[in-house]
Each structure stands twice: as structure tokens, then as C-alpha cells.
GULOMAR-719664 format. One record per residue (C-alpha): residue in one letter; x negated, y negated, z. Coordinates in Angstrom, 3 decimals, decimal comma. Layout:
{r a; px X; py Y; pz Z};
...
This chain:
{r x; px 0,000; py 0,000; pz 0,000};
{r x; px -1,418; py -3,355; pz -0,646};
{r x; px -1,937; py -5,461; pz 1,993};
{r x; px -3,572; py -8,556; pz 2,928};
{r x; px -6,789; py -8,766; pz 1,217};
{r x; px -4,745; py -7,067; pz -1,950};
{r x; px -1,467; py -9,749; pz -1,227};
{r x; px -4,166; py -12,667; pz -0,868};
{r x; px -5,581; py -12,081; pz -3,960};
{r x; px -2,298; py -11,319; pz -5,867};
{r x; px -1,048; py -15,134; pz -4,551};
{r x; px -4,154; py -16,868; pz -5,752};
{r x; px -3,917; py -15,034; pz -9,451};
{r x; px -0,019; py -15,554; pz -9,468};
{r x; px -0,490; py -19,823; pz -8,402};
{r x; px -2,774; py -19,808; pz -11,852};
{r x; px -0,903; py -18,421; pz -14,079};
{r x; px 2,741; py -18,737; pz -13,323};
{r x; px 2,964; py -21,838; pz -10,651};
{r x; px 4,498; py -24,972; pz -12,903};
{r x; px 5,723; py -22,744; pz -15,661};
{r x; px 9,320; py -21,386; pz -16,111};
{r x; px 10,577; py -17,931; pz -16,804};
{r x; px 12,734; py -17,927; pz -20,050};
{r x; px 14,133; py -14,255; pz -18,887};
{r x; px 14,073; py -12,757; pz -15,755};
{r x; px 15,201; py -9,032; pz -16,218};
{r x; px 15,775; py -6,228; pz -13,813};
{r x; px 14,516; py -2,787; pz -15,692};
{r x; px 15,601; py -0,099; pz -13,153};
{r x; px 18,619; py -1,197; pz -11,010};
{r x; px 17,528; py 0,482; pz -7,726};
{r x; px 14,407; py -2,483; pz -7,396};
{r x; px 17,205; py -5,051; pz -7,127};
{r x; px 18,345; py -5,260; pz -3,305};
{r x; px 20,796; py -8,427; pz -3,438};
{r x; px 23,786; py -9,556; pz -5,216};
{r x; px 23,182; py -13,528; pz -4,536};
{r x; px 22,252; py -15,573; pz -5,915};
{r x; px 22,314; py -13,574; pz -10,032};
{r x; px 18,921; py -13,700; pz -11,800};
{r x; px 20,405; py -15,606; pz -14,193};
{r x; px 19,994; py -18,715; pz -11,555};
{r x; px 16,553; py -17,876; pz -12,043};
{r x; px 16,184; py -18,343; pz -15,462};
{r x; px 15,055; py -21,661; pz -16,538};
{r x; px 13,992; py -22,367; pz -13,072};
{r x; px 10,344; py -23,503; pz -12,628};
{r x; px 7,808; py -21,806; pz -10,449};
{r x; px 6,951; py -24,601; pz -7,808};
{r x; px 4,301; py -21,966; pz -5,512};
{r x; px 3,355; py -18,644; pz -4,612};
{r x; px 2,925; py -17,547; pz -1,216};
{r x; px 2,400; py -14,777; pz 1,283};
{r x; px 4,906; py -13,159; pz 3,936};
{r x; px 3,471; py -10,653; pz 5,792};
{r x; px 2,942; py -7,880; pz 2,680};
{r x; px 5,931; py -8,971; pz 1,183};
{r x; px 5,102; py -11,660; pz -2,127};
{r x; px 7,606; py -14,513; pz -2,529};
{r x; px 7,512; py -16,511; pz -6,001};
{r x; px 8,937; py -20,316; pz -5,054};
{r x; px 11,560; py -21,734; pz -7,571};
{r x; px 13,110; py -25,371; pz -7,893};
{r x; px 15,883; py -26,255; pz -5,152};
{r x; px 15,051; py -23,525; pz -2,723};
{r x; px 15,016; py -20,141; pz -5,019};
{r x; px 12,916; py -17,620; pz -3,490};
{r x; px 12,167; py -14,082; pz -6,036};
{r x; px 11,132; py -12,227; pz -2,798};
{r x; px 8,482; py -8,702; pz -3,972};
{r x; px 7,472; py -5,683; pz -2,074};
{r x; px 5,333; py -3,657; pz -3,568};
{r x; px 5,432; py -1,096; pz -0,423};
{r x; px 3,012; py 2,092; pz -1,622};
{r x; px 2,862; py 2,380; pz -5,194};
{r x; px 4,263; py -1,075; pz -6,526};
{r x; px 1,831; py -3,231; pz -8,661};
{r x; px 1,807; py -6,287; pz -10,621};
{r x; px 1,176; py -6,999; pz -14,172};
{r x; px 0,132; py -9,723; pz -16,745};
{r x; px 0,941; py -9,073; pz -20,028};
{r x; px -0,113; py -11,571; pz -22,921};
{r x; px 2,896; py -12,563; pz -25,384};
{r x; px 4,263; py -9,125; pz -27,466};
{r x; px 2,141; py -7,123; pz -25,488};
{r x; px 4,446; py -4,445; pz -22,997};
{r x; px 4,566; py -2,162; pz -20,278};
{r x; px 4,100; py 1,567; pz -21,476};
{r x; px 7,295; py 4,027; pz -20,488};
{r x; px 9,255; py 3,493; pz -17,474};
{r x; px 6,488; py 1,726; pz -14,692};
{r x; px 8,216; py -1,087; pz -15,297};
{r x; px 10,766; py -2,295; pz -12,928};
{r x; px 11,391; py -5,762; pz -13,232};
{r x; px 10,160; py -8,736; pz -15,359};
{r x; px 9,498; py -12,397; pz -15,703};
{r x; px 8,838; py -13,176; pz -19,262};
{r x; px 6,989; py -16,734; pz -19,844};
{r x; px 6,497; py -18,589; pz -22,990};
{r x; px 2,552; py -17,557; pz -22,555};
{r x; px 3,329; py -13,797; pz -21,084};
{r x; px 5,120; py -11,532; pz -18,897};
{r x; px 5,043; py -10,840; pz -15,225};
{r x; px 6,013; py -6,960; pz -14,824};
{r x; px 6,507; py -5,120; pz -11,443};
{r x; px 5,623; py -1,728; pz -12,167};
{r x; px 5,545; py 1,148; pz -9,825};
{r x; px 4,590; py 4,941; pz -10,447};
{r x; px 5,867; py 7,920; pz -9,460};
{r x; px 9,366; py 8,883; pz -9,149};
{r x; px 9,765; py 7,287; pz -5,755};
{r x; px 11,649; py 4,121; pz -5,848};
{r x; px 9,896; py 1,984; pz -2,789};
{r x; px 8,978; py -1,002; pz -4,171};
{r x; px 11,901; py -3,510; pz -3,808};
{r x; px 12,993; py -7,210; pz -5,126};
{r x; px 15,707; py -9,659; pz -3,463};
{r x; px 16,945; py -12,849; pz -4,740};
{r x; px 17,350; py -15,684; pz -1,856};
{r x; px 18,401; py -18,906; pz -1,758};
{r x; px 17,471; py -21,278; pz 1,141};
{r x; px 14,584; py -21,204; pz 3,820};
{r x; px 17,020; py -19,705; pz 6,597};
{r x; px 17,792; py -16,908; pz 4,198};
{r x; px 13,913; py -16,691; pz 3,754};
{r x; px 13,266; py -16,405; pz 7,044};
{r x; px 14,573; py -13,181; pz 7,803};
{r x; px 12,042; py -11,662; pz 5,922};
{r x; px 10,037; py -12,361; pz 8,052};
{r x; px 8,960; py -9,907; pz 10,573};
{r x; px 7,025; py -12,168; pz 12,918};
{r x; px 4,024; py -10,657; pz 13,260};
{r x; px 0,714; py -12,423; pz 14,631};
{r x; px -1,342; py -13,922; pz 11,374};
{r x; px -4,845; py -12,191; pz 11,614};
{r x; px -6,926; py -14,724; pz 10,187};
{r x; px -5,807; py -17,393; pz 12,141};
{r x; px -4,954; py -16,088; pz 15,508};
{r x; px -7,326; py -16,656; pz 18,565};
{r x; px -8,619; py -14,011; pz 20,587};
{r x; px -6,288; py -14,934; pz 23,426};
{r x; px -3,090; py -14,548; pz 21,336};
{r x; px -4,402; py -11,195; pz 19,711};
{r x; px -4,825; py -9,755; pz 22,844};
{r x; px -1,616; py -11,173; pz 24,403};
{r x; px -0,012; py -9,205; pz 21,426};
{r x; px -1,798; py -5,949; pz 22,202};
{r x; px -0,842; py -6,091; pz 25,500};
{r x; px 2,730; py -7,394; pz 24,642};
{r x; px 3,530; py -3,574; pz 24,003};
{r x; px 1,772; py 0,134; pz 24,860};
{r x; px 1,056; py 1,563; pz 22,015};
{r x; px -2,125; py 3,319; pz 20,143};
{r x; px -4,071; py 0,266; pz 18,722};
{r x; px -3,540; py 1,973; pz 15,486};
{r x; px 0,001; py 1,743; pz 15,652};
{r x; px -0,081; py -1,664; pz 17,149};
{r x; px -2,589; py -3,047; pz 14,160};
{r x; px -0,224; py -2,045; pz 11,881};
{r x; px 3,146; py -2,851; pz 13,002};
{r x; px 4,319; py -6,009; pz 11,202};
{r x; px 6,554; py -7,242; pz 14,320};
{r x; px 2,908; py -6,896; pz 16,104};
{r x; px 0,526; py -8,026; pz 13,263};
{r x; px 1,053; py -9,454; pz 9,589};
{r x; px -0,179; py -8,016; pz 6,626};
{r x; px -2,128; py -5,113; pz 8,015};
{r x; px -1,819; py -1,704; pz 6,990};
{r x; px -3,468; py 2,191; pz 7,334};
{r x; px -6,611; py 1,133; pz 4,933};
{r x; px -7,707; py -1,739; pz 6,709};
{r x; px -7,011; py -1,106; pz 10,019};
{r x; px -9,346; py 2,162; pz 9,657};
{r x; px -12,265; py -0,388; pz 8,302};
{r x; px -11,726; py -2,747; pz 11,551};
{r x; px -11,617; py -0,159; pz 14,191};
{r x; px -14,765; py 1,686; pz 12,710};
{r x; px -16,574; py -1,655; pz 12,835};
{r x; px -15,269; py -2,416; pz 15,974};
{r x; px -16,360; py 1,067; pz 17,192};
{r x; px -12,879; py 1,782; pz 18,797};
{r x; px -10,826; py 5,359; pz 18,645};
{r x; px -7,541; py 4,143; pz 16,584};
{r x; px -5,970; py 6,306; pz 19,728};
{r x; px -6,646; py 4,386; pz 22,418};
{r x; px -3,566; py 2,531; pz 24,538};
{r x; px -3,665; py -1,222; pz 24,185};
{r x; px -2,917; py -1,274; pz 27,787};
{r x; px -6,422; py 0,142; pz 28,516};
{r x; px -8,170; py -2,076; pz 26,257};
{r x; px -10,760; py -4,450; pz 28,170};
{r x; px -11,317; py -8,240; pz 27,119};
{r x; px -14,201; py -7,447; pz 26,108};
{r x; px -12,995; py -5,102; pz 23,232};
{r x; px -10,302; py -6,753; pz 21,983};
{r x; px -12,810; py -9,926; pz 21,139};
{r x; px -14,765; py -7,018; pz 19,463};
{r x; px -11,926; py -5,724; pz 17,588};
{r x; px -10,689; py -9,315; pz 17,196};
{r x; px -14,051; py -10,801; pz 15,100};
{r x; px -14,059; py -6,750; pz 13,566};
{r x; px -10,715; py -7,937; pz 12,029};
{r x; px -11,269; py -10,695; pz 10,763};
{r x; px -14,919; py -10,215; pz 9,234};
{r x; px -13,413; py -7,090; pz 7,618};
{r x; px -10,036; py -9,005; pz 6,316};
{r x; px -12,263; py -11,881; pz 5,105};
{r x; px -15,360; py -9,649; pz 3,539};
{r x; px -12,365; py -7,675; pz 1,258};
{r x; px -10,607; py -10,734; pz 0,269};
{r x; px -14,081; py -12,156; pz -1,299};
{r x; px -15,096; py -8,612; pz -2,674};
{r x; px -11,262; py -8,314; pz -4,254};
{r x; px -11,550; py -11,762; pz -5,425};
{r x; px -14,920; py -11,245; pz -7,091};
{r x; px -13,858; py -7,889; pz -8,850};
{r x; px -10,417; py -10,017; pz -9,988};
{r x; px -12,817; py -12,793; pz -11,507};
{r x; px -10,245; py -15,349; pz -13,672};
{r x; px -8,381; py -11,821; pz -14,254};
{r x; px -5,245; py -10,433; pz -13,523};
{r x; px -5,792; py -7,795; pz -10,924};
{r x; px -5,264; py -4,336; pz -12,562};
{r x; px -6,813; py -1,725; pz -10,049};
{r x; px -5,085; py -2,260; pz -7,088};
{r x; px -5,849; py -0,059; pz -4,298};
{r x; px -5,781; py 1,224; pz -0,756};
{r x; px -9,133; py 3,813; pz -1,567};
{r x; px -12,358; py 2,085; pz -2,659};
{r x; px -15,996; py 3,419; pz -2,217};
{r x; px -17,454; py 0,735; pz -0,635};
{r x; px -15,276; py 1,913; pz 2,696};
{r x; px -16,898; py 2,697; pz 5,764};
{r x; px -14,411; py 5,368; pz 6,412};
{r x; px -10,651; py 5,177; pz 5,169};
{r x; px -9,890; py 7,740; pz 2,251};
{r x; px -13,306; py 9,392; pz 3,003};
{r x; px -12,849; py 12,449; pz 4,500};
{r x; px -15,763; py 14,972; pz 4,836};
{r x; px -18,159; py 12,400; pz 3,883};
{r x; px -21,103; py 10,258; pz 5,709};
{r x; px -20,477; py 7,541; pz 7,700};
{r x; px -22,286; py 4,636; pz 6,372};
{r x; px -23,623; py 4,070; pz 10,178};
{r x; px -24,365; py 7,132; pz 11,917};
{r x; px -24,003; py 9,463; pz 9,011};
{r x; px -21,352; py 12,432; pz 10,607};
{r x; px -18,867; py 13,354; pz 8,521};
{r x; px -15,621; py 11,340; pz 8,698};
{r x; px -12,618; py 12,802; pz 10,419};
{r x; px -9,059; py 12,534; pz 9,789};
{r x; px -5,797; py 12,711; pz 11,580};
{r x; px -2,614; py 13,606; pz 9,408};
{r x; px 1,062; py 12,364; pz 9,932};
{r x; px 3,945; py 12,374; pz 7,543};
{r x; px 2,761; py 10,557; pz 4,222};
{r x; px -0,363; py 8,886; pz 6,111};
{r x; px -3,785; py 9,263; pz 7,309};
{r x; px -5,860; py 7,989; pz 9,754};
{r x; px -9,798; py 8,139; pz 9,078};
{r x; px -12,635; py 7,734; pz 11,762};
{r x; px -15,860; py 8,508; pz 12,923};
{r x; px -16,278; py 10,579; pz 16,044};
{r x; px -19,571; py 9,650; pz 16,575};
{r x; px -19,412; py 5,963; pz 16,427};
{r x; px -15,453; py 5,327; pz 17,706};
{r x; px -14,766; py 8,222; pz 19,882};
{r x; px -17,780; py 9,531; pz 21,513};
{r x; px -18,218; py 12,465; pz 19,476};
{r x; px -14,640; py 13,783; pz 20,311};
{r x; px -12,954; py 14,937; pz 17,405};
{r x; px -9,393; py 13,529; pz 17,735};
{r x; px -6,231; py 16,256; pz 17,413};
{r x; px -4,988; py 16,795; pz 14,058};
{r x; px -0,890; py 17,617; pz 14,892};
{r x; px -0,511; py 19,945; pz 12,259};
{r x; px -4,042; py 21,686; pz 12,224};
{r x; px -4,569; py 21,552; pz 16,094};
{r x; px -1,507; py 23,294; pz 16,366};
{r x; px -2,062; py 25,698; pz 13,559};
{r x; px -5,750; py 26,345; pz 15,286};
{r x; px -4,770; py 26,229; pz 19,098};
{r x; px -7,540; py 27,303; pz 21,334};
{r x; px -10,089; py 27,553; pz 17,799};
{r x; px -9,275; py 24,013; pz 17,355};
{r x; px -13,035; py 21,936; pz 17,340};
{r x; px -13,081; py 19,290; pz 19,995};
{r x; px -16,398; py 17,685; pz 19,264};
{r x; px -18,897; py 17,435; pz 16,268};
{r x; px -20,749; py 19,957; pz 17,560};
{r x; px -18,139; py 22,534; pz 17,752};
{r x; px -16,961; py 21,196; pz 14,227};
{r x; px -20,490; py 22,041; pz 13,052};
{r x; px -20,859; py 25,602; pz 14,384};
């Protein structure tokens, strides 16, 4: 799933290339991205762009008069630029903006239909999109860990719960807590001050480092390789292979659609964290350090 870094990057490409023009057609391809009824798309058309602009990992496109096009991408939605009589191949695409000098797609693969798009009018219907999280980049350490502390929950889960935290999801919460050096399964309630400043600079050096790298790689371009897995990770996505610091293998913990990559060495004191499904699969066999893992 995209998320900040990815969202960031998306806003600044979107300001260049669609902010002060207006859509000619704005078309909805498959019906179930659509998830309002008011205002029609047709008040859309003809409409200029006035700004582009973050909420949480949600995109919204700014129109004359207080027209919000409101995106989220969730797992597999992307955007695309297409210059003039050029198209989207099959049936990625699920909705479009077409421009005198190109089209804006929304495009999503697979046959899961996720990604979603709602048409508002007026900042009070805006505002319930948004889930209130704390903005990582500008937060102080104080107010990050009042926000930990606000709830007890694994820091993974609180890092990545957007009525906790904006715009942070499983990728990059993996990259802060390895460079924090923190297990993703210990309670915020027994976090000391000391570690949540850690964790605090962690996330914001690592939220700020993947922004510039994204924005490099995106040059003047569209972004077209959007993605939660990159090799330049310390750990997330890269199970079985070194850590970049220590160099013992990564681990991984599996729920539902999701995974959770670490390093026992560096974040959990060589304790190899319980995988639900294997650890109960393995029982008593199941390897509780990197030793044991390695015999």
C-alpha cells in the first residue's frame, strides 16, 4: 500500500501536471471504485484543479468552489499519466481524468476491488475523511509519545493505526523500528522516554530519507513503479536475507494478508518472535532464538 513517502511524492507530481488545468471528462470505468452519489462527476467536469494535497494515505484533487475528487489507492491502486491518445491496457483502469494535454487513470490490479474514489463537496464533508491521526513529520517528541501512550497496544499496531498516526503503513514502520532497534511487539505502555525519542528521530529520518530517494527515482516523471518492496530496505519484504547491520537473517511474523519483518539480533535480543501460524504448527520444535533457528 502506498503510503507517505509514496502519497508525498504522488502530490508533488500531481500539483505539476494537473494543478491549474481542467478535466474535459471525468469518467468512472468500473462502477464499484465510485463510493458516493453527490455531488455527479459531471460537476466535475469543466472544473479547474486549484491543488493537490495529502490526507493521511488517502489523495484529494482540489476543484473550484469547494469540489474535493477524494483517492485511495489502499493495496494495489496506482496512478497513471498518459500523454494525449495514449491508454490504459485491459481493465487496470478504474477511473479517469482526461486533460487537454493527457489523462489521469486510477488503475488497480488484481481482481480485488480496494482502491476507492468519493466525490465531496465542502470542507465539513472533507473532514470526515479524516482519521485524525498524529502527522509524523511534524509532531514533537512529546506529542508522539503522548500518542503511544494514549492507548496499549504493540508499537507496530500503534505506528500504523491512522486514528494513532497518519500516513504510516506495514513497509515503513518495519524500516523505523529496525533503525530504531525496537521489537515491533513491544507494549507502548512499557516504552521508556528514552525510546520513543529514538523511535521518534528513527521515524522521521526514515520518512524523510524515502521521500528524497522516491523523489529522485520520480525525476520530472510520472511515478510508474510504485511500491511497498524495494531493495534498498533494511528489512521489510526481506525475509531470509542479511540484515544490512548485523548481518542475521531477517525474520518474519505472518497475519492475515500482512507481514511484519525484523531482525532478532538488532530489535529483539536475538529472540525470534512467534509466528501464529508456524509456532503453532511447530509447538515445542518451534526456534526461539537465532541460535536454535540455526541448528
Amino acid at each position: 500500500m502506498p503510503e507517505l513517502p509514496d502519497i508525498t511524492v504522488y502530490v508533488e507530481r500531481l500539483t505539476a501536471t494537473v494543478v491549474n488545468h481542467t478535466p474535459e471528462a471525468v469518467v468512472v470505468h468500473n462502477p464499484f471504485v465510485l463510493r458516493s452519489v453527490e455531488p455527479p462527476l459531471s460537476a466535475f467536469t469543466g472544473r479547474p484543479i486549484v491543488g493537490v494535497h495529502r490526507l493521511g494515505k488517502r489523495i484529494v484533487l482540489v476543484f473550484e468552489s469547494e469540489h474535493f475528487l477524494v483517492l485511495h489507492l489502499m493495496i494495489a491502486g496506482r496512478l497513471r499519466w498518459r500523454a494525449p491518445g495514449k491508454r490504459i491496457a485491459g481493465k487496470l483502469a478504474l477511473a479517469s481524468l482526461t486533460f487537454p494535454h493527457g489523462t489521469l487513470y486510477l488503475t488497480e490490479a488484481g481482481t480485488k476491488r480496494r482502491a476507492s474514489l468519493h466525490a465531496v463537496q465542502g470542507h465539513e464533508a472533507l473532514q470526515r475523511f479524516d482519521r485524525g491521526g498524529l502527522e509524523p513529520m511534524t509532531c514533537s517528541v512529546a506529542e508522539f509519545g503522548n500518542m503511544l501512550r494514549s492507548e496499549n497496544h504493540t508499537i507496530k499496531r500503534s505506528l500504523t493505526d491512522p486514528r494513532l498516526m497518519s500516513g504510516i503503513g506495514n513497509a515503513y514502520s518495519d524500516e523505523m523500528l529496525h533503525a530504531a532497534q525496537l521489537s515491533p511487539m513491544v507494549l507502548t505502555s512499557k516504552l521508556t522516554d528514552d525510546q520513543i525519542a529514538r523511535l521518534h528521530g528513527a521515524m522521521q529520518a526514515t520518512l524523510a530519507s524515502w521521500t528524497d530517494r522516491l523523489r529522485v527515482e520520480a525525476g520530472e516523471a510520472f511515478p510508474e513503479t510504485v511500491t511497498a518492496f524495494h531493495d534498498a530496505m533494511a528489512v521489510h519484504g526481506r525475509y531470509g536475507k542479511p540484515c544490512p547491520v548485523c548481518g542475521a537473517p531477517v525474520q518474519r511474523i505472518r497475519y492475515a494478508d500482512n507481514e511484519t519483518n525484523y531482525c532478532a539480533r538488532c530489535q529483539t535480543g536475538g529472540r525470534v518472535l512467534a509466528d501464529r501460524a508456524l509456532s503453532r504448527l511447530l509447538k515445542g520444535d518451534f526456534p526461539r532464538t537465532l541460535d536454535e533457528l540455526a541448528d
